[in-house]
ChimeraX commands (.cxc) that place a marker at each C-alpha (Angstrom):
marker #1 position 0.00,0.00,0.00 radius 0.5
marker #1 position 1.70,3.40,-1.23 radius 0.5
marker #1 position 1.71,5.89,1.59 radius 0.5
marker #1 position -0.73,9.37,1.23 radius 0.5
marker #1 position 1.28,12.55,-0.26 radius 0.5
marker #1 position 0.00,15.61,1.14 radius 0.5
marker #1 position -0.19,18.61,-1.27 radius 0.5
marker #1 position 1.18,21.36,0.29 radius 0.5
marker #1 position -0.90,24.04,1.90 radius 0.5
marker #1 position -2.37,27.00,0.28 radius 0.5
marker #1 position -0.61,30.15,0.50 radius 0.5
marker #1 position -2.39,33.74,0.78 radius 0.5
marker #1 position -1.46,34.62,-2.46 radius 0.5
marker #1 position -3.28,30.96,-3.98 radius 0.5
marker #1 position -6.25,32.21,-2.09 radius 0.5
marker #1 position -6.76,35.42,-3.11 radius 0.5
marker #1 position -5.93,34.23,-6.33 radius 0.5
marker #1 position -8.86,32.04,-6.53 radius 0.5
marker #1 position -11.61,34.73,-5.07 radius 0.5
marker #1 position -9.87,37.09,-7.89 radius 0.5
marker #1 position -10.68,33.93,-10.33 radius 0.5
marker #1 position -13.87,33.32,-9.14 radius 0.5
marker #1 position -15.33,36.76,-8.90 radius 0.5
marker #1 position -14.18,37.08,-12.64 radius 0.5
marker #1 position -16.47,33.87,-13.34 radius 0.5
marker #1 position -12.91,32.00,-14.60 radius 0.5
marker #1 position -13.99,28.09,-15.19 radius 0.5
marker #1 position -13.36,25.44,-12.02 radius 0.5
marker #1 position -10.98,23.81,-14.78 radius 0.5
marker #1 position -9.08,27.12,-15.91 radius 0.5
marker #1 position -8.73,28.02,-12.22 radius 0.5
marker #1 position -7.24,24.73,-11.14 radius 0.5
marker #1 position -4.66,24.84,-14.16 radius 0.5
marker #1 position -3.93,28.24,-12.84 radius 0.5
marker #1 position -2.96,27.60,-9.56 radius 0.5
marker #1 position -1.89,24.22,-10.35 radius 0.5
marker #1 position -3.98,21.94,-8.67 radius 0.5
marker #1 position -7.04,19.57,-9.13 radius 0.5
marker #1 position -10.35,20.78,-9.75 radius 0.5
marker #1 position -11.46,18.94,-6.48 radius 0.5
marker #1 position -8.81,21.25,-4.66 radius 0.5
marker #1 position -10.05,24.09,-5.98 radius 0.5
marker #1 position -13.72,23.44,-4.89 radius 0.5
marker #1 position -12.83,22.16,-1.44 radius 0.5
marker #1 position -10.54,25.32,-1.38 radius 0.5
marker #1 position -13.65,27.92,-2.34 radius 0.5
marker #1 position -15.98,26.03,-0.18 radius 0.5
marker #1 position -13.69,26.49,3.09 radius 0.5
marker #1 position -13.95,30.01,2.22 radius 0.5
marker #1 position -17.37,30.91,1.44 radius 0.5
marker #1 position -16.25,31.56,-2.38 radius 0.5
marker #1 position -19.06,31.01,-5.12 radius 0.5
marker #1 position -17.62,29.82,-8.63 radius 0.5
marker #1 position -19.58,30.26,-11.60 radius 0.5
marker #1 position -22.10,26.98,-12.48 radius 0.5
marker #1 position -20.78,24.98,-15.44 radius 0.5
marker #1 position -21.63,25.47,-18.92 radius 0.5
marker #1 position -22.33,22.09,-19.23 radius 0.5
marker #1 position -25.10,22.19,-16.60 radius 0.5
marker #1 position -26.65,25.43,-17.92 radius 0.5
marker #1 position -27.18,23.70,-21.14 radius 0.5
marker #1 position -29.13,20.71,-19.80 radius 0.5
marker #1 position -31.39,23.30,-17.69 radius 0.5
marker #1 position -32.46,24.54,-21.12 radius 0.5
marker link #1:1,2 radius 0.2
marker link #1:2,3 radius 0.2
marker link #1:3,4 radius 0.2
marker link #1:4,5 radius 0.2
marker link #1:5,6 radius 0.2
marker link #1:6,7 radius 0.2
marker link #1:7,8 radius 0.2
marker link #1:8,9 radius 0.2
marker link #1:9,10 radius 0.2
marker link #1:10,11 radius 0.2
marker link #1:11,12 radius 0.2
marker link #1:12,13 radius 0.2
marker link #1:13,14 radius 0.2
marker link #1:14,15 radius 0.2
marker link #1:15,16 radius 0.2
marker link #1:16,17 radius 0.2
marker link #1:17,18 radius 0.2
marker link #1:18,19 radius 0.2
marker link #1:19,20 radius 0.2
marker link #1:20,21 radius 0.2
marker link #1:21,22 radius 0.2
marker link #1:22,23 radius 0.2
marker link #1:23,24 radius 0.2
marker link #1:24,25 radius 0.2
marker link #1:25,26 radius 0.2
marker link #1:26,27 radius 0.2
marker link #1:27,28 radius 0.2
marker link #1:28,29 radius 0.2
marker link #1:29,30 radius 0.2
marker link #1:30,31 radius 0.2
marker link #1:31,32 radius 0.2
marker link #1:32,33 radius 0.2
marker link #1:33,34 radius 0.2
marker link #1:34,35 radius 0.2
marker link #1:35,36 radius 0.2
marker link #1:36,37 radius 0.2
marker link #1:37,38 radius 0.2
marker link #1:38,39 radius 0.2
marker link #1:39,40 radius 0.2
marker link #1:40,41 radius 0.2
marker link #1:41,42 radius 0.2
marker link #1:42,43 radius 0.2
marker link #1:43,44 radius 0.2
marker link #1:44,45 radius 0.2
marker link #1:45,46 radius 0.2
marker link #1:46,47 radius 0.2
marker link #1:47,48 radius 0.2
marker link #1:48,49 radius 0.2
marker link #1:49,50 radius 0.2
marker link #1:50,51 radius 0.2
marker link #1:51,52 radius 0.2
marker link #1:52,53 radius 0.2
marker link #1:53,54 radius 0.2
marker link #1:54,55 radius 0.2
marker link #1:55,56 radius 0.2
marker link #1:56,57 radius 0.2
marker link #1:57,58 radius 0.2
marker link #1:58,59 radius 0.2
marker link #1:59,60 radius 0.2
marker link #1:60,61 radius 0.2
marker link #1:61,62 radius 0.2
marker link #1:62,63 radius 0.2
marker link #1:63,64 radius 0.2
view
């Protein structure tokens, strides 16, 4: 069994990076490229701080 690798933490910067990102409606996808991490990381990230990112294209076009 491989042993769990920790990402490292997020820095300030990282964070207000991603409310910066977010309040431009920037894409989960574009944003995690950005700040180099996973698009689960970036969600986790903006949910432990109360940020809002933009819905998904793909599920405004199945609310049609």
């Amino acid at each position: 069994m491989r042993p769990l690798v920790a990402s490292p933490g997020w820095t300030r910067e990282e964070e207000e990076l991603l409310l910066a990102l977010a309040l431009s409606g920037t894409s989960v996808t574009a944003m995690a490229k950005r700040l180099r991490r996973s698009r689960s990381a970036v969600y986790g990230r903006a949910s432990r701080l109360k940020i809002v990112l933009a819905k998904s294209r793909r599920l405004k076009a199945k609310g049609k």
